[in-house]
N, C-alpha and C positions, 0 to 999 in steps of 0.2 A: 504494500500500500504506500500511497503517494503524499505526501503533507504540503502542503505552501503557507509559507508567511510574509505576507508585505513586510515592508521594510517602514522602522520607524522614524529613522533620524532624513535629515535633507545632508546630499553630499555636495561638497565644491564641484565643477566639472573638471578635470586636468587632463592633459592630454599626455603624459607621462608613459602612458600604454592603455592596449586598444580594448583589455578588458577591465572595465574601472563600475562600478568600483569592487575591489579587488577583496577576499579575508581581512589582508592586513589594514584597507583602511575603514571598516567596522567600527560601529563605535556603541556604547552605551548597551542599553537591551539590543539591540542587533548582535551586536558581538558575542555578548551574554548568551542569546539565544543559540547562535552558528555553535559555541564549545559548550553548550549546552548537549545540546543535540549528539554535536561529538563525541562527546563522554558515557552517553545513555545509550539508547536503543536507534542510533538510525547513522546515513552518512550525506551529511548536508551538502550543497552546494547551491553556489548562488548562480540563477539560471532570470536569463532577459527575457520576457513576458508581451510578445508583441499580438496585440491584439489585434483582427481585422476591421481595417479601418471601413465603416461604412457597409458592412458586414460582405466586402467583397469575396470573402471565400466562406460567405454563408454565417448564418448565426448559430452555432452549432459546437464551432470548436476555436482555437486561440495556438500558438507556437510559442513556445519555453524553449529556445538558443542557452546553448554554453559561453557566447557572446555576443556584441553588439554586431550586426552586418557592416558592414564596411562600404556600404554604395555596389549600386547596379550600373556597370557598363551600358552604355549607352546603346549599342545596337544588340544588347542582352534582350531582345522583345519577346524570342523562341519561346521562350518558360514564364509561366506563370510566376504572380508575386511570391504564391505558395511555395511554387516548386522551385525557385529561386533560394530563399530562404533554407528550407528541406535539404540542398547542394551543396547550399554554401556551409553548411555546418551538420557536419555527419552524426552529430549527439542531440540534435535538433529533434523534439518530441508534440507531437501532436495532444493538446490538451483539450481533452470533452468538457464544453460549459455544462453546468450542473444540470441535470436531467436530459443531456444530452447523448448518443451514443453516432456509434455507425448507421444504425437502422432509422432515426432521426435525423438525417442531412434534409434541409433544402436544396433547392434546385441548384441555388448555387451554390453551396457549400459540396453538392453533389459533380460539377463542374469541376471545384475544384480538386478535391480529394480522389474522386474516381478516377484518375487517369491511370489505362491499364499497363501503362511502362512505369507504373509505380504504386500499385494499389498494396503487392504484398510487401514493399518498404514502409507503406502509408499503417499498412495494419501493422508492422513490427516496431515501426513507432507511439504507436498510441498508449496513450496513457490518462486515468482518471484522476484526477491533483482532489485529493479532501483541504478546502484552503479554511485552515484555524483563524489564520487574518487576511483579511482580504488584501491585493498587490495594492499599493497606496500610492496616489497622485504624490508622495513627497518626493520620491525621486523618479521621475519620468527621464530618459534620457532622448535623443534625438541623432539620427542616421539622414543624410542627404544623400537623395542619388539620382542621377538625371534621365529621365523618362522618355523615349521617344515618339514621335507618332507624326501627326503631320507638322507638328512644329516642338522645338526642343524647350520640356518645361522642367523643373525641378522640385521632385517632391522629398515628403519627407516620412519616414519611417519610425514611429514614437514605438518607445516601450520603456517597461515597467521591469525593476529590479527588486528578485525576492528571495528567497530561502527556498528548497525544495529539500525535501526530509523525504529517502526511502527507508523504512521503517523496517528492520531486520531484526534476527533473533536477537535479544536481552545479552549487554555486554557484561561478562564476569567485574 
């Protein structure tokens, strides 16, 4: 089983490295909670929570990255936002919103997820998050990457920094 916890403190942004923010800059109950978790029954890490904006891959599910995307090349169009995302980071986990599953897609979330050059990756990634606190607007971070189509615009890719706890056997 899966846990999630929003983050409670606000971080500086720094561009020091590209996955921020990092264990070491933790602070307060956040920190508390990551060597909490450590020490107990589970093995944390802090995973980026990029929700679909506009519910363009459907209202159904959400992606939990091991880090921030880095920008989409510009004549990157071939692949979906999805499956851009999914590529760009092989630890990339598909997250069901609550009362959501596979057999629950809408059309578009059915769009997205069904593609059969990736549906049995799409199922070996999925995962149910039980979230104890919800991902919190304090630290939202932000990815820029340039869009193409019939004229070049620049969007932007937000997401949410949290805790994610898989819950294993009880540590001696």
């Amino acid at each position: 089983m899966q846990f999630g916890f929003g983050l409670e403190h606000q971080y500086p942004r720094t561009y020091r490295d590209d996955v921020y923010p990092g264990v070491i800059d933790l602070k307060g109950v956040d920190a508390y909670l990551f060597h909490a978790l450590q020490d107990t029954i589970s093995s944390p890490t802090l995973r980026y929570l990029y929700q679909s904006e506009n519910d363009s891959w459907g209202a159904t599910f959400d992606l939990l990255l091991s880090r921030p995307v880095e920008g989409r090349a510009i004549d990157d169009d071939e692949t979906t936002e999805m499956q851009f995302f999914i590529e760009s980071d092989k630890k990339a986990l598909i997250v069901w919103r609550e009362g959501a599953s596979e057999e629950t897609l809408d059309s578009a979330g059915e769009e997205s997820y069904e593609d059969p050059d990736y549906i049995d990756d799409y199922r070996s990634r999925s995962v149910n998050v039980q979230w104890v606190t919800p991902p919190s607007k304090n630290l939202s971070g932000n990815t820029y990457y340039a869009e193409s189509g019939n004229e070049l615009i620049q969007e932007i890719y937000y997401y949410k920094v949290c805790i994610i706890a898989e819950v294993n056997a009880i540590k001696d």
